[in-house]
C-alpha atoms as a printed R data frame, in Angstrom:
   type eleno elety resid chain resno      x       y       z
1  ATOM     1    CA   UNK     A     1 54.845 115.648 -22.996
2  ATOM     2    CA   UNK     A     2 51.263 117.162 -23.736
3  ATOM     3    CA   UNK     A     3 50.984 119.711 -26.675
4  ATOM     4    CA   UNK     A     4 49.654 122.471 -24.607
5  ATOM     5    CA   UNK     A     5 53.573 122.203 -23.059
6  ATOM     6    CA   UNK     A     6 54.863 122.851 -26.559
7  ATOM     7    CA   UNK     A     7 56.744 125.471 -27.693
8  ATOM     8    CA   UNK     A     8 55.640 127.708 -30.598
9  ATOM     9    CA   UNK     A     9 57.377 127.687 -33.974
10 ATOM    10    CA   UNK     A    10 58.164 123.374 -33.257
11 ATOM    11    CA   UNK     A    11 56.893 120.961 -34.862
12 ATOM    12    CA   UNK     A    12 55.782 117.565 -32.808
13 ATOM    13    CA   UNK     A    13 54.273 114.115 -34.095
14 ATOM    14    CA   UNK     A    14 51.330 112.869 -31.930
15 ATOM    15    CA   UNK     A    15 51.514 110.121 -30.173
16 ATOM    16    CA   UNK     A    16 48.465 109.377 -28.674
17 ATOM    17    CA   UNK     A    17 45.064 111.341 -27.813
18 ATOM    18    CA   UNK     A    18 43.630 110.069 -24.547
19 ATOM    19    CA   UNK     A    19 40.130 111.980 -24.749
20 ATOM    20    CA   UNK     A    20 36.272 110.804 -25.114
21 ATOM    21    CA   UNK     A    21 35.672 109.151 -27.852
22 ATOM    22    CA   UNK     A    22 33.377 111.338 -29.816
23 ATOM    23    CA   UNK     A    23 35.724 113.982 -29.932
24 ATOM    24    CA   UNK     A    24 38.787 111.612 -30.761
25 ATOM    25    CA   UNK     A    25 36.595 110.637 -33.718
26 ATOM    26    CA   UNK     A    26 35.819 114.474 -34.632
27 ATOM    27    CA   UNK     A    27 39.842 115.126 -34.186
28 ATOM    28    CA   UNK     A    28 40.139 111.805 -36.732
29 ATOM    29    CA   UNK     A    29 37.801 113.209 -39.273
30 ATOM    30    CA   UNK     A    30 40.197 116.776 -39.460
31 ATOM    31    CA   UNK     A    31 43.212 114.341 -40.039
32 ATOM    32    CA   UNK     A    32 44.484 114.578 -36.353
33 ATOM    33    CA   UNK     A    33 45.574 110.960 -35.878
34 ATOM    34    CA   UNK     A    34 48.977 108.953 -34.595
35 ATOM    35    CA   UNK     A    35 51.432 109.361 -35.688
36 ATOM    36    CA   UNK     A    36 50.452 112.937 -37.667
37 ATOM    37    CA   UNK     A    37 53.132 115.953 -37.532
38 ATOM    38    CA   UNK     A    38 51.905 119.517 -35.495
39 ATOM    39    CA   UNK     A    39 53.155 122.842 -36.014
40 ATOM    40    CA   UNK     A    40 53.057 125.100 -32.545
41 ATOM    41    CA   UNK     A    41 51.587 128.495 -34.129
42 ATOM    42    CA   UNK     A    42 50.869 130.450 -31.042
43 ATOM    43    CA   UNK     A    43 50.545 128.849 -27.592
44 ATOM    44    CA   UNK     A    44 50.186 131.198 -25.414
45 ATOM    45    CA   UNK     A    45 50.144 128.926 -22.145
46 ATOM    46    CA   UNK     A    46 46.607 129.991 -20.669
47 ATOM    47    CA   UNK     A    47 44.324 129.577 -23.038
48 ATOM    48    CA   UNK     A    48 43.620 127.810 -26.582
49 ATOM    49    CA   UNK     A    49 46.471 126.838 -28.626
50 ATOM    50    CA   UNK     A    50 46.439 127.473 -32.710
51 ATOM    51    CA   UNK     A    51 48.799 124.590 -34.650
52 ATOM    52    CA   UNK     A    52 49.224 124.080 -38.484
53 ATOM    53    CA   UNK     A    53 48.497 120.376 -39.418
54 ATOM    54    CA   UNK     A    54 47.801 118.554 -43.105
55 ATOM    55    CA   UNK     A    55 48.058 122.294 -44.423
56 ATOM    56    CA   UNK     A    56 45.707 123.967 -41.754
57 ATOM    57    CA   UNK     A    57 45.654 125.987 -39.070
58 ATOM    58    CA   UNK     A    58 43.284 125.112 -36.077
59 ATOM    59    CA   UNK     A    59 42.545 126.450 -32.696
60 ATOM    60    CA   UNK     A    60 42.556 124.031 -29.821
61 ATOM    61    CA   UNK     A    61 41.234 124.487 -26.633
62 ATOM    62    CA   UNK     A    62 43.129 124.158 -23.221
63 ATOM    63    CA   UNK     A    63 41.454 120.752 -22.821
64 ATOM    64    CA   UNK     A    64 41.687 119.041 -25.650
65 ATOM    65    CA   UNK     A    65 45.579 119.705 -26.121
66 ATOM    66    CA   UNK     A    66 46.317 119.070 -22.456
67 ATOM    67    CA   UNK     A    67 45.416 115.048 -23.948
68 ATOM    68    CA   UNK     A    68 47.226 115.043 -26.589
69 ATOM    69    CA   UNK     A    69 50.747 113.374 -25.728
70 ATOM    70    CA   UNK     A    70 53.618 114.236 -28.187
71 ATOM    71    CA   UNK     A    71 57.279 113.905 -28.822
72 ATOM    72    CA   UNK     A    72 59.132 116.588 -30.998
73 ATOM    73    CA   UNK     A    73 59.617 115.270 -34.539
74 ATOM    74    CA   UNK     A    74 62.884 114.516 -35.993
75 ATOM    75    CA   UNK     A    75 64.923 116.921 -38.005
């Protein structure tokens, strides 16, 4: 499944983040990597998403979490 089909308050691990390559390595330099665990905040199914990740909360566009493939993490 793709983040932006999360649901909020759930954490996921990434998987894999099929997206160009510059902005893979800008997600990289925030700590957004394989294998790293997500915290839904809000999604609000329209627009950007906001997640909690390595102790910070971000806002990700539609785009960018529509390429992020996930799994929900183990209890």
């Amino acid at each position: 499944m793709t983040l932006k089909q999360g649901r909020n308050n759930t954490t996921y691990q990434i998987l894999s983040i099929n997206i160009d390559l510059k902005l893979e390595r800008r997600l990289e330099a925030l700590g957004l990597t394989e294998g790293t665990l997500i915290t839904i905040l809000n999604n609000d199914k329209k627009g950007a998403l906001t997640a909690k990740f390595r102790g910070t909360r971000f806002a990700l566009g539609k785009r960018i979490a529509d390429n992020i493939e996930v799994k929900e993490a183990d209890a």
